[in-house]
C-alpha positions as a Markdown table, in Angstrom:
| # | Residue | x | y | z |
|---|---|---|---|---|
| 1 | Unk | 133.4 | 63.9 | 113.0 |
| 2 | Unk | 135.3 | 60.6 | 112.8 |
| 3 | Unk | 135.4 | 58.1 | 115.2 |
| 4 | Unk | 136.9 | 54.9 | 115.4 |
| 5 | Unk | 136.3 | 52.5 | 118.1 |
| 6 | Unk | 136.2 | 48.7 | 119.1 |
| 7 | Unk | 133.1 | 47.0 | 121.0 |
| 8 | Unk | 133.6 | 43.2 | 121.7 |
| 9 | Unk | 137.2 | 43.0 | 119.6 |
| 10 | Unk | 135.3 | 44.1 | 116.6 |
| 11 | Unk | 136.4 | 47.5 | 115.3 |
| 12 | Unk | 133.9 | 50.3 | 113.8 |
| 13 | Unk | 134.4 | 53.5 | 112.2 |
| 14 | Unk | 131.3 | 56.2 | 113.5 |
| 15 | Unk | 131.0 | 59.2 | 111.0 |
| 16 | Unk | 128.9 | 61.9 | 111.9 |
| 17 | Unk | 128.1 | 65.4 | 110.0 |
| 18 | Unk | 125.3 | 68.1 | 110.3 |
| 19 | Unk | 123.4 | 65.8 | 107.3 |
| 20 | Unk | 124.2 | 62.5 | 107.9 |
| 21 | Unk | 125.3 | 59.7 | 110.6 |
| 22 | Unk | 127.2 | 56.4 | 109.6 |
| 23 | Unk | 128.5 | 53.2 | 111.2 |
| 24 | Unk | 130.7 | 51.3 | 109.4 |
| 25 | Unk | 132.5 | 47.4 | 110.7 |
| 26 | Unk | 135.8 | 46.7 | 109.5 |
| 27 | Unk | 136.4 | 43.6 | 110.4 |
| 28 | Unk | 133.7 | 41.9 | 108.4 |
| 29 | Unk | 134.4 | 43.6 | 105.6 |
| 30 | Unk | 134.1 | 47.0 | 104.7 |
| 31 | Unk | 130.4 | 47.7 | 105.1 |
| 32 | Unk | 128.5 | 50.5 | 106.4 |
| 33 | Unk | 125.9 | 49.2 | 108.3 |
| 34 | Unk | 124.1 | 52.4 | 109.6 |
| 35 | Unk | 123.5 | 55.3 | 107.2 |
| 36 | Unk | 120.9 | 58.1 | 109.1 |
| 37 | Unk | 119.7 | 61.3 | 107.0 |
| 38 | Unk | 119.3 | 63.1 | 109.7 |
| 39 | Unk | 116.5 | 65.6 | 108.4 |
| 40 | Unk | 114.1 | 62.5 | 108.4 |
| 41 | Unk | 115.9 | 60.7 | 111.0 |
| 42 | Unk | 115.3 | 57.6 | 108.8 |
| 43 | Unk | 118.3 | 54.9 | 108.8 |
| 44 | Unk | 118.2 | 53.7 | 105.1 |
| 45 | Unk | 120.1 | 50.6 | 105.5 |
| 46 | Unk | 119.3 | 47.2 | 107.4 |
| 47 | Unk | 121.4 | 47.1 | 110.8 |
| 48 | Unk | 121.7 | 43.7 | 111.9 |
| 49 | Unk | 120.9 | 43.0 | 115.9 |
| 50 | Unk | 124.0 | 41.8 | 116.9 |
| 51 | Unk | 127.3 | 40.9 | 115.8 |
| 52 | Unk | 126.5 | 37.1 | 115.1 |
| 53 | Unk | 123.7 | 37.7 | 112.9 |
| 54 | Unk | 126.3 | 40.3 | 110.6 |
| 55 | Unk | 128.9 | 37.1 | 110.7 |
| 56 | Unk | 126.4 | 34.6 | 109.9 |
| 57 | Unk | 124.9 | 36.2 | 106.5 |
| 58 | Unk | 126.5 | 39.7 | 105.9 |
| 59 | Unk | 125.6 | 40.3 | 102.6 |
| 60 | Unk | 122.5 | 41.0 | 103.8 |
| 61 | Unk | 122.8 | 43.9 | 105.9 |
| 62 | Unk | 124.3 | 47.5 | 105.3 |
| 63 | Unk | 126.6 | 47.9 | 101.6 |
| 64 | Unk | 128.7 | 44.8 | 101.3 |
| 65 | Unk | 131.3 | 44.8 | 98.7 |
| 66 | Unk | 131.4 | 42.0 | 96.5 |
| 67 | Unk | 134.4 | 40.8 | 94.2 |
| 68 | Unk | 133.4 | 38.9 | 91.6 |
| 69 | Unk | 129.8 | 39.8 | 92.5 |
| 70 | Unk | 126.9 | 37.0 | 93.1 |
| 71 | Unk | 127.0 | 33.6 | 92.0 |
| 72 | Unk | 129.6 | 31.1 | 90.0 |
| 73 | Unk | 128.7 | 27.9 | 88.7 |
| 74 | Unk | 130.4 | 25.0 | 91.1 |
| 75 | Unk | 132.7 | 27.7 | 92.0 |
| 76 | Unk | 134.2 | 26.6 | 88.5 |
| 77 | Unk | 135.1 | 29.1 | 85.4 |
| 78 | Unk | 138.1 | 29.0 | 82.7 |
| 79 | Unk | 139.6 | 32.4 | 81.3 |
| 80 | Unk | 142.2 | 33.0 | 79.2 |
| 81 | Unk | 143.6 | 29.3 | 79.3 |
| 82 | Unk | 143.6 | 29.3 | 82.8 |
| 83 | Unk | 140.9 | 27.3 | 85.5 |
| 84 | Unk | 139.7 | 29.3 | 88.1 |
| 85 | Unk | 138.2 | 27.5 | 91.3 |
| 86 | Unk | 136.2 | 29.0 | 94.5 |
| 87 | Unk | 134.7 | 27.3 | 97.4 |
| 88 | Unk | 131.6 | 26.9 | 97.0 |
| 89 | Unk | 129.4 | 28.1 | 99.6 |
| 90 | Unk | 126.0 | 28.1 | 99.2 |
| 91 | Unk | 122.9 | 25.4 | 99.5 |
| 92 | Unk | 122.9 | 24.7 | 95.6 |
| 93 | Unk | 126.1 | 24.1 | 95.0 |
| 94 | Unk | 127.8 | 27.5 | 93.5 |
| 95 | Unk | 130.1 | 29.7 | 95.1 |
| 96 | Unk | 128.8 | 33.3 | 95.7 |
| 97 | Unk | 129.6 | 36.5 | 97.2 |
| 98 | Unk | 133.8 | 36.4 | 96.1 |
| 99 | Unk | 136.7 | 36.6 | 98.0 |
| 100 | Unk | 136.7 | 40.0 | 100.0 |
| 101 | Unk | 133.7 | 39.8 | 101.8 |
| 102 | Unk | 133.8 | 38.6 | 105.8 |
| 103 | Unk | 137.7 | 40.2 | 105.5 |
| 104 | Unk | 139.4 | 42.7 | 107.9 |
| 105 | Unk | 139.6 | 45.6 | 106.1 |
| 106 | Unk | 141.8 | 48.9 | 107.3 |
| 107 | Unk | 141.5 | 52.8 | 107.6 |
| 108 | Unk | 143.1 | 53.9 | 105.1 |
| 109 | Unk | 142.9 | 57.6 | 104.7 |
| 110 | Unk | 139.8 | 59.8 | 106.5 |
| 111 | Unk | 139.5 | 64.0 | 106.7 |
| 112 | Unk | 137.1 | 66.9 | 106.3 |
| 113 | Unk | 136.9 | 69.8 | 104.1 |
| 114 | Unk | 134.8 | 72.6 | 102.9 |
| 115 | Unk | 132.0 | 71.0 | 104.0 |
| 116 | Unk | 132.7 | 67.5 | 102.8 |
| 117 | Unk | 133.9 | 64.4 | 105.4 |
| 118 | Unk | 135.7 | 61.1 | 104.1 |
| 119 | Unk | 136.5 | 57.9 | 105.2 |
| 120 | Unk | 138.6 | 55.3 | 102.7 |
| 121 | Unk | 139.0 | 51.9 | 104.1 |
| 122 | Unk | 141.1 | 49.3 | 102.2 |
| 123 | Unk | 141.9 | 45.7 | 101.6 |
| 124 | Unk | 144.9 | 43.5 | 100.0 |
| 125 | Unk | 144.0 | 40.2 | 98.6 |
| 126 | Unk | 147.2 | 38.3 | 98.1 |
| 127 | Unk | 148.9 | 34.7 | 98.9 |
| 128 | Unk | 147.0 | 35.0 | 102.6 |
| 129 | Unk | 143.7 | 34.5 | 101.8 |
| 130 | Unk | 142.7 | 31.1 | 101.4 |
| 131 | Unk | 141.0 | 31.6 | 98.4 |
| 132 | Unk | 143.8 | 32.6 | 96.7 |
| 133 | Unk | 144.9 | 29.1 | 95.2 |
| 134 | Unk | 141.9 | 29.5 | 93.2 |
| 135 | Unk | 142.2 | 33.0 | 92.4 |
| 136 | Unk | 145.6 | 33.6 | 92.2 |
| 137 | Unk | 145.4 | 37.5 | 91.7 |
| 138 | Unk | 147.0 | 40.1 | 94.1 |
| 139 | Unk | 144.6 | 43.1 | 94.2 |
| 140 | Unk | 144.2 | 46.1 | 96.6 |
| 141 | Unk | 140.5 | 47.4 | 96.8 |
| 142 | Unk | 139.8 | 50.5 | 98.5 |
| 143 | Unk | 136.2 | 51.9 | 99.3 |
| 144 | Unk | 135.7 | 55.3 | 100.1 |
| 145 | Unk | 132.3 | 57.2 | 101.2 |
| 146 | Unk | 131.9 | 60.6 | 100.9 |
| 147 | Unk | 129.3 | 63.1 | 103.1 |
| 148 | Unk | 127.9 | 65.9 | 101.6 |
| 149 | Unk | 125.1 | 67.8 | 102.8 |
| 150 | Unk | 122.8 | 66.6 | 100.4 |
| 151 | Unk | 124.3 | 63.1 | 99.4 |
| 152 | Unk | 126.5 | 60.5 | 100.2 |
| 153 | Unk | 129.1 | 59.0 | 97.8 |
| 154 | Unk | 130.2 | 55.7 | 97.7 |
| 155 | Unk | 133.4 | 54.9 | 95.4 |
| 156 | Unk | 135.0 | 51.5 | 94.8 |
| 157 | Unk | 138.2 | 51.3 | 93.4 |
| 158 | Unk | 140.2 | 48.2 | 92.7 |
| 159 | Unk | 144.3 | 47.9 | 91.6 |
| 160 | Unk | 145.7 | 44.9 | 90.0 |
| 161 | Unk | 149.1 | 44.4 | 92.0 |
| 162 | Unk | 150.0 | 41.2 | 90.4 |
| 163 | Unk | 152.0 | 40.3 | 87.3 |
| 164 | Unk | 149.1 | 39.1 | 84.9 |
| 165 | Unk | 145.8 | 40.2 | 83.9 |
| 166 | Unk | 142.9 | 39.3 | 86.1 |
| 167 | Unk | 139.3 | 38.8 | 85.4 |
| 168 | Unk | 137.5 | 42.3 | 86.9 |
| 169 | Unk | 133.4 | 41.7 | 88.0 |
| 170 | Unk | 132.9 | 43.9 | 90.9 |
| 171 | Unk | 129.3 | 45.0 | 93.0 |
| 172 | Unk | 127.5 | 45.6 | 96.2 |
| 173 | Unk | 125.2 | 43.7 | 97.6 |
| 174 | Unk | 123.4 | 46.7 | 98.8 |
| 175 | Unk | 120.4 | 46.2 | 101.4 |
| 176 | Unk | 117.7 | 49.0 | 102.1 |
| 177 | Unk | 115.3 | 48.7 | 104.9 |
| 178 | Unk | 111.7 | 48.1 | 103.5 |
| 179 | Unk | 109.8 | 49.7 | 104.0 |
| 180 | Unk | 110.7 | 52.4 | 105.5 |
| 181 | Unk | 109.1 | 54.1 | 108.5 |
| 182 | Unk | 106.4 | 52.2 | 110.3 |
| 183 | Unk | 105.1 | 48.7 | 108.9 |
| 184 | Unk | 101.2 | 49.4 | 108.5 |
| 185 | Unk | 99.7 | 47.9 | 106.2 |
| 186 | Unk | 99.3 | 51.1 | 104.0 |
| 187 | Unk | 103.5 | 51.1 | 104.2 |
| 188 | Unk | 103.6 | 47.7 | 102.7 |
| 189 | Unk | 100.6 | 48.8 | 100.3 |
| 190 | Unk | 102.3 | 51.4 | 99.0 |
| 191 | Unk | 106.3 | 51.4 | 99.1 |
| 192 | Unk | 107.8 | 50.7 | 95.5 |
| 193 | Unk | 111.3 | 50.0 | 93.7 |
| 194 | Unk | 111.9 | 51.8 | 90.3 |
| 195 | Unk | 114.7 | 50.8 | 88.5 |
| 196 | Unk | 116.3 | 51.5 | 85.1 |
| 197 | Unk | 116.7 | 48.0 | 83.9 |
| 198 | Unk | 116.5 | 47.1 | 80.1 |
| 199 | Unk | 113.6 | 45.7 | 78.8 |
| 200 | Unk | 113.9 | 42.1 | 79.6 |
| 201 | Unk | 115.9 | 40.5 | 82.5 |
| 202 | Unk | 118.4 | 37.2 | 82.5 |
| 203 | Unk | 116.1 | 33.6 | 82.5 |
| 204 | Unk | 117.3 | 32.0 | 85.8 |
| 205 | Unk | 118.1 | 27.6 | 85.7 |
| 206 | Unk | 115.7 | 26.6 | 88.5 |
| 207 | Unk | 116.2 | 23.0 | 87.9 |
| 208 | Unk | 120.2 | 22.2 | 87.2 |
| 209 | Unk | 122.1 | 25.1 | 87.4 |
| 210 | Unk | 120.6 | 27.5 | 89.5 |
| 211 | Unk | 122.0 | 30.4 | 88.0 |
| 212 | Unk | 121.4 | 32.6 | 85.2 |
| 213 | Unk | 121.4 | 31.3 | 81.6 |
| 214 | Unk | 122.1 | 34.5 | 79.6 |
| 215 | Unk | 119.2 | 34.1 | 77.8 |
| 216 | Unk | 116.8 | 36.7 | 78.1 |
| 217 | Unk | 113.1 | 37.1 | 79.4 |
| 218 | Unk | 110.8 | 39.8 | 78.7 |
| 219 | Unk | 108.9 | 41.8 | 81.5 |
| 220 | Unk | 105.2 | 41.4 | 82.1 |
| 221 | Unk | 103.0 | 44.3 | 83.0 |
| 222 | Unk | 102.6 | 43.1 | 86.7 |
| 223 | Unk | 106.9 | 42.3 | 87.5 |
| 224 | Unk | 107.9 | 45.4 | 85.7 |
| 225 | Unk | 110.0 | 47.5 | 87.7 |
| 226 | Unk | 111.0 | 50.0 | 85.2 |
| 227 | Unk | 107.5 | 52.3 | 85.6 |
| 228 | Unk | 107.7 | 51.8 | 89.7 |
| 229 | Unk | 106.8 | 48.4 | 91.1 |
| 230 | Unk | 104.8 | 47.5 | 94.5 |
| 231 | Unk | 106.7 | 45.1 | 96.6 |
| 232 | Unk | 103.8 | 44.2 | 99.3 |
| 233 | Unk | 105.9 | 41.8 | 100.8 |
| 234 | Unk | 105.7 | 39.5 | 97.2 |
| 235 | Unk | 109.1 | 37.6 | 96.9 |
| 236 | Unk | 111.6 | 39.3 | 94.1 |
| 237 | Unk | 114.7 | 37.4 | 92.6 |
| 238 | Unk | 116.0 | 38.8 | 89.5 |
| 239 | Unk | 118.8 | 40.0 | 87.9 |
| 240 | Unk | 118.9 | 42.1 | 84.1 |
| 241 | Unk | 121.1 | 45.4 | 82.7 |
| 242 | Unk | 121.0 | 48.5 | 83.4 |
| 243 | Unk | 120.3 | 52.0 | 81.3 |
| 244 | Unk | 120.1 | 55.3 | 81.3 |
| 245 | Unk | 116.8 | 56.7 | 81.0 |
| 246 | Unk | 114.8 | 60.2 | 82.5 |
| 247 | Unk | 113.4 | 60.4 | 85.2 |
| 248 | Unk | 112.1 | 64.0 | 86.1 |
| 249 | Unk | 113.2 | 65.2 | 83.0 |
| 250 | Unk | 117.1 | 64.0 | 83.6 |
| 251 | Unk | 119.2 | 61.4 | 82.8 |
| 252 | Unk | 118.9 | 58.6 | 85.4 |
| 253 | Unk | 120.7 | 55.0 | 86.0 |
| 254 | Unk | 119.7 | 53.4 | 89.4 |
| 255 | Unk | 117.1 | 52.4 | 91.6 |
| 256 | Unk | 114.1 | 55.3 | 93.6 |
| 257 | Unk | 113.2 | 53.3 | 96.6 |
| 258 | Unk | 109.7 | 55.2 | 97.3 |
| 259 | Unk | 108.4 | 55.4 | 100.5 |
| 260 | Unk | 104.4 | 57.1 | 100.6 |
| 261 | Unk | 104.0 | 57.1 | 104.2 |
| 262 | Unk | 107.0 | 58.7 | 105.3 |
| 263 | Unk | 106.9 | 60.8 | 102.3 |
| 264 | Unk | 110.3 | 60.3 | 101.2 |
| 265 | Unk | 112.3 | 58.7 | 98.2 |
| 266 | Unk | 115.8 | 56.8 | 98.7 |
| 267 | Unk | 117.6 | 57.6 | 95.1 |
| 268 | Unk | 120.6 | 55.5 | 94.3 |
| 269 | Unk | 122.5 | 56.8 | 91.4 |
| 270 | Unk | 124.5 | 53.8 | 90.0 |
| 271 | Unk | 127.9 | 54.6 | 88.1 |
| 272 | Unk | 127.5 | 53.7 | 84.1 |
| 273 | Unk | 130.4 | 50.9 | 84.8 |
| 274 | Unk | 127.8 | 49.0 | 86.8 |
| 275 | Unk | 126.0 | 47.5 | 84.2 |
| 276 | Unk | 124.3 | 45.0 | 85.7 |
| 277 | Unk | 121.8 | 44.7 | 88.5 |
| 278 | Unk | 120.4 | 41.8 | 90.6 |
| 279 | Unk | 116.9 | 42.7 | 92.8 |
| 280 | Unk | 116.3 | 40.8 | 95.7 |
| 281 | Unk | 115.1 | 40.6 | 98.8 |
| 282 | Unk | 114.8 | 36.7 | 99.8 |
| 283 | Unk | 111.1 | 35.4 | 100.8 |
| 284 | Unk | 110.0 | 38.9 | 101.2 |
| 285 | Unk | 108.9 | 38.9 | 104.7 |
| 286 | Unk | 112.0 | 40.2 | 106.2 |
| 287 | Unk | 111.2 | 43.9 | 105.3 |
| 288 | Unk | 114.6 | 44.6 | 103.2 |
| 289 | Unk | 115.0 | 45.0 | 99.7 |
| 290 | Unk | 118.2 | 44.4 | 97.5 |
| 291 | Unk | 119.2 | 46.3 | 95.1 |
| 292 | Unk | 122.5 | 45.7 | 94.0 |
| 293 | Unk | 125.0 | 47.4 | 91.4 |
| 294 | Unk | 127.0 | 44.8 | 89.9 |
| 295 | Unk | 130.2 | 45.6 | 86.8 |
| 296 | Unk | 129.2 | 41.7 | 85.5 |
| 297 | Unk | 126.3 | 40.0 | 85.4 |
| 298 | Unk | 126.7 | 36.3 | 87.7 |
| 299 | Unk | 128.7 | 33.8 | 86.5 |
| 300 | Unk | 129.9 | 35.9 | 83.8 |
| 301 | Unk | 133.0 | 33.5 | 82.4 |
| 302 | Unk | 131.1 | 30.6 | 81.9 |
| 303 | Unk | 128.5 | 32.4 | 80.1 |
| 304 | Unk | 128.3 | 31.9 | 76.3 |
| 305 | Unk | 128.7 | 35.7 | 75.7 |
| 306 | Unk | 130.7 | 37.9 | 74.9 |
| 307 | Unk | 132.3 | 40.2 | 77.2 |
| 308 | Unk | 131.0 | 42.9 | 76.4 |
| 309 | Unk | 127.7 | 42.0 | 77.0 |
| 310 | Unk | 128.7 | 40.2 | 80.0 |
| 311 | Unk | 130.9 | 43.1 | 82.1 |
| 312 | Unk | 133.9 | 40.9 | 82.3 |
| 313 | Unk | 136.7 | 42.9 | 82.4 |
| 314 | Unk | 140.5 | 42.7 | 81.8 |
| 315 | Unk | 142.2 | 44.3 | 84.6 |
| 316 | Unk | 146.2 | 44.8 | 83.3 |
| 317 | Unk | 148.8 | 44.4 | 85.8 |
| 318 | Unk | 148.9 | 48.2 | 87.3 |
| 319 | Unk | 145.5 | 49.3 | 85.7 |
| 320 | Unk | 143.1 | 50.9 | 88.2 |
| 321 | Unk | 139.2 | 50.6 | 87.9 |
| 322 | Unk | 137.3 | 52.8 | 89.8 |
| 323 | Unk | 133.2 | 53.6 | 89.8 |
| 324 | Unk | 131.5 | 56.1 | 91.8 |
| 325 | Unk | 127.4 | 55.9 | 93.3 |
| 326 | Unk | 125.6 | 58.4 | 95.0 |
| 327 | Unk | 122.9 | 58.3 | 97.7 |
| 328 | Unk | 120.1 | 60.7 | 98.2 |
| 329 | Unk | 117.2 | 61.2 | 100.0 |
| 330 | Unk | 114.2 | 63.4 | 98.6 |
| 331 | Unk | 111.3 | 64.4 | 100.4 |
| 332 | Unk | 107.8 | 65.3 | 98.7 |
């Protein structure tokens, strides 16, 4: 079932299967704020409380699409001979979090099938966002999630509509309740993130910049989250690449949110064109947990990289990019 509905001139889209129930805002963006397996009864994601706390930070609740993904230096970047500038919007200066995020999005195609239930919402970036001056690329992105019985799939799909190449980074800010189930202290004690990141993560500028340097760190036995690492509340803030390794035996690229107490895992299965990931989940006190797929790593053009290393991609005029995730829930 489908529903779509206004509550205080904001709409919503309400999905609802045998498996699952979702809540999505359009008017904020395209994010689904509410995602319910309904065999645990567990809502993965972090719902905000009200409406004003969604418009006053929503990156940080539910799946937020971000284009260009994370953070650029001053809002400043040069590309192909031509200068790039965004607002910048944050306390140190940068801009972050693009230029399709707090936007009214749009249904754009919904149905059900064979077991399956859709919902594709969509967004034009043109000439009337104010951004554009800076960013002077017409685009049309177009999010879809899919319900399965056993998994959810979220696809991302963006179209260059303009006449000249644009500059492609693309992510999701993605924001898992954590922990999940009750907070006792055994919860906090024992919930983990695994995630296949490389073996070293992206130094960070503390000092000038604050943003990523491109030169890279090596894990320590204690911040490693590649083996499964205890959060307890402890503050998190990094960003590295992403690989395929096995997990269980299979070829795996994402992030196992595990949850002892409950007695569940939350596996996100990241698309290979999201090669980059930032973890985060502010001070740690606020009992979420980031972790976000991103096609570039931050501030990817002024980087002194190349772009293949970097995720930067050349979106032709007419070329479509698209990459596909998947949501799970396992129970021991």
């Amino acid at each position: 079932m489908i529903k779509e509905f206004a509550v205080g001139g904001e709409s919503y889209l309400g999905i609802e299967t045998p498996d699952w129930k979702g809540r999505m805002i359009l008017s904020v963006g395209s994010i689904l704020l509410e995602l319910t397996e309904k065999k645990t009864g567990w809502n993965l994601l972090r719902s905000p409380e009200t409406i004003e706390d969604l418009k006053f930070q929503p990156e940080v609740y539910g799946f937020p699409v971000l284009i260009p993904p994370n953070c650029i230096y001053k809002g400043l970047f040069s590309w192909r001979g031509r200068n790039y500038h965004l607002p910048v919007n944050n306390r140190f200066g940068n801009h972050i979090h693009g230029v399709v995020l707090n936007r009214k999005w749009h249904l754009a195609d919904s149905g059900e099938e064979n077991g399956a239930v859709w919902v594709e919402t969509s967004y034009t970036y043109n000439a009337e966002n104010e951004m554009f001056e800076g960013f002077p690329h017409e685009f049309r992105a177009d999010l879809r999630y899919t319900f399965l019985p056993d998994r959810v799939l979220q696809r991302l799909t963006v179209t260059n509509i303009g006449p000249e190449t644009m500059p492609l980074g693309t992510g999701f800010h993605s924001t898992f309740r954590f922990p999940l189930g009750d907070q006792s202290p055994e919860a906090y004690r024992t919930s983990s993130v695994r995630v296949t990141t490389a073996d070293f993560y992206w130094k960070f500028d503390m000092k000038e910049r604050f943003a990523i340097t491109g030169e890279k760190a090596a894990w320590n036995g204690y911040d490693d989250f590649r083996h499964g690492k205890i959060i307890n509340r402890q503050p998190i803030s990094r960003q590295c690449p992403v690989v395929e390794a096995r997990i269980g035996g299979k070829p795996f690229r994402g992030a196992i949110l595990d949850f002892p107490v409950p007695r569940i895992k939350v596996v996100y299965r990241w698309d290979e064109k999201f090669g980059q990931t930032a973890l985060w989940n502010r001070e740690g006190m606020e009992d979420f947990f980031c972790a976000e797929p991103m096609s570039w790593m931050a501030d990817s053009p002024n980087l002194p990289l190349p772009e293949s290393v970097t995720g930067l991609y050349p979106l032709e005029p007419g070329e479509v990019w698209s990459a596909e995730n998947t949501i799970s829930v396992e129970r021991y």
